[in-house]
C-alpha positions in Angstrom: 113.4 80.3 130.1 115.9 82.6 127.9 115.0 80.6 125.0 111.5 81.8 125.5 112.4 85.4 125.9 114.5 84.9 122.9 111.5 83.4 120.9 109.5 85.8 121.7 111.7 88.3 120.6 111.9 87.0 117.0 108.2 86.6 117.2 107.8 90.7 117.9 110.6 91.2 115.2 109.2 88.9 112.6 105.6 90.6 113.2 107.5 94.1 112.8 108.9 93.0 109.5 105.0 92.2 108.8 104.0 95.2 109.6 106.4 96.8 107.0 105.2 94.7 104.3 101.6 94.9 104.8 102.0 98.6 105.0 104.0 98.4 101.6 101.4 96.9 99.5 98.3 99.0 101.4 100.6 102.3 99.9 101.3 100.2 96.7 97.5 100.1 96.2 97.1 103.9 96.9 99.6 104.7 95.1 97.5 102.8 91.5 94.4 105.0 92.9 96.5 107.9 92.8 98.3 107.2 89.4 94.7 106.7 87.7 93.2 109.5 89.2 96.0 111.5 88.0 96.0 109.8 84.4 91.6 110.9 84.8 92.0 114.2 85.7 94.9 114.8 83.2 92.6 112.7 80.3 89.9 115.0 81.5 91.1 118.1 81.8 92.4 118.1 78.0 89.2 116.5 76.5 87.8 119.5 78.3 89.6 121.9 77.0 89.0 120.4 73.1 85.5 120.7 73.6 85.4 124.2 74.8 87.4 124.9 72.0 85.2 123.0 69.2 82.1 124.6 71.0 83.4 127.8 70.4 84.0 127.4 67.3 80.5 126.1 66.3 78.2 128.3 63.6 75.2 127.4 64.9 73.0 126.3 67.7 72.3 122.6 66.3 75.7 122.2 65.4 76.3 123.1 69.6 73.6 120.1 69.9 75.9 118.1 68.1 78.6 118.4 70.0 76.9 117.9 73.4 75.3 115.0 72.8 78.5 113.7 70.9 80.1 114.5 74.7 77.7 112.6 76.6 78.7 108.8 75.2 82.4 108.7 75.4 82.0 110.2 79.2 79.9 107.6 80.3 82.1 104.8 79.1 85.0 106.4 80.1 83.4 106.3 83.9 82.6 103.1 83.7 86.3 102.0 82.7 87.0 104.2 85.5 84.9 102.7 87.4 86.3 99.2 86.9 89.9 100.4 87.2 89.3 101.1 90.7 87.4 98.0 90.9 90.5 96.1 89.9 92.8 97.9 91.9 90.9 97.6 95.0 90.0 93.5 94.5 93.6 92.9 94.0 94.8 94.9 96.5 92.1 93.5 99.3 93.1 89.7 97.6 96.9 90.4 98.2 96.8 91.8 101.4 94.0 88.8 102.8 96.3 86.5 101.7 99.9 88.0 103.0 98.0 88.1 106.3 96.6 84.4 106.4 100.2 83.7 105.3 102.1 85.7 108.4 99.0 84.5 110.7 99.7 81.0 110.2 103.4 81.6 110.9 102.6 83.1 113.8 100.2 80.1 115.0 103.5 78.2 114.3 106.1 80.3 116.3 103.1 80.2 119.0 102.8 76.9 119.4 106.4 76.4 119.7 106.9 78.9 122.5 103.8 77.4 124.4 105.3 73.8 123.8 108.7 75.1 125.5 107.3 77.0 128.5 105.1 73.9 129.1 108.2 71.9 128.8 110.0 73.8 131.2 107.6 74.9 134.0 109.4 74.6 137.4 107.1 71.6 139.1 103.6 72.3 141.0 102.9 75.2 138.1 101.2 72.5 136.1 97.7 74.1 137.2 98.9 77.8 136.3 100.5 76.5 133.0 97.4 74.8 131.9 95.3 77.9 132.4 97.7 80.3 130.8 97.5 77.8 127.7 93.7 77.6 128.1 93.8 81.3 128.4 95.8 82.3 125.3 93.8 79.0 123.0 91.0 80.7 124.0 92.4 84.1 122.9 93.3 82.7 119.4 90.3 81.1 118.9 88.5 84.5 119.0 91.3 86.0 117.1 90.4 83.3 114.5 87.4 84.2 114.5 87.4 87.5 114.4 89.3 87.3 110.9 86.9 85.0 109.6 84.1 87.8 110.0 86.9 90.8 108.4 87.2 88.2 105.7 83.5 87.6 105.1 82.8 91.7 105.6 85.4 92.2 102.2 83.7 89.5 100.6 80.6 91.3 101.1 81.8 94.9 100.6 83.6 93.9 97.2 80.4 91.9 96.4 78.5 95.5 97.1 81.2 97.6 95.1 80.9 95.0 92.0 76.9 95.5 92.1 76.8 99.3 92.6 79.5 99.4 89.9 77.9 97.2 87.5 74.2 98.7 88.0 75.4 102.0 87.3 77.4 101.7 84.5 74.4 100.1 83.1 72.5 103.0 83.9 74.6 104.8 82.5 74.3 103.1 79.5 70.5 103.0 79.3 70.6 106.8 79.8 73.0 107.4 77.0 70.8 105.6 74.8 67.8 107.3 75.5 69.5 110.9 74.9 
């Protein structure tokens, strides 16, 4: 029975460790978001800044014009490249972390097993009853686990599926509205 306790144990620390990674990469994803945004906001607050300073400095009113509509282009591109960084981030983030989980998820169906094989192997006699419905029990418990990751899995499937449309039909709006201006 102490090998048990002590399996479960390493279980609870190796899951811990988990833990730690998994939250490493969620904050190494943030932390992209939060570079780019900084690197947009830095890129647009100084094309800002230019533009006030070229309007100002316009003679006349089409020569403003000019220097709106010659705004309008380089914007909308520059959101859409936004738009796909984020994209990017978020798809490789979502892939890395899926796959870190199925990773530690299978270990733990490993370590599992192993503990359930020893307490089977040493129930005191007469428990065979209670043994086999604990087991059926906690099967029964992974099989729903199981399956509830298969639906988080197809819901990012789906949600990145969504992002990738919304992101592609408006940079192509954007587009289309640029060239009618």
């Amino acid at each position: 029975m102490n090998t048990t306790a002590e399996q479960f144990i390493a279980t609870n620390k190796a899951n811990l460790q988990a833990l730690q990674g998994f939250t490493t990469q969620a904050f190494a994803g943030i932390e992209k978001l939060v570079e780019l945004n900084l690197a947009a906001s830095k890129a647009a607050l100084g094309e800002s800044f230019n533009h006030v300073q070229a309007a100002l400095g316009a003679k006349d009113a089409q020569q403003l014009l000019a220097l709106q509509s010659g705004l309008v282009k380089p914007l909308t591109e520059k959101s859409a490249a936004y738009v796909q960084h984020v994209q990017t981030i978020v798809t490789g983030s979502g892939a890395e972390f899926t796959k870190a989980v199925e990773a530690k998820t299978a270990e733990a169906q490993k370590a599992f097993d192993s503990v359930l094989e020893n307490l089977t192997k040493n129930a005191p006699a007469g428990s065979e009853t209670a043994v086999a419905a604990f087991k059926n029990a906690l099967t029964s418990g992974q099989n729903a686990l199981e399956s509830a990751q298969a639906q988080a899995k197809k819901a990012l499937a789906t949600a990145q599926a969504n992002f990738t449309a919304a992101a592609t039909q408006t940079a192509d709006a954007v587009k289309k509205a640029t060239k009618v201006a």
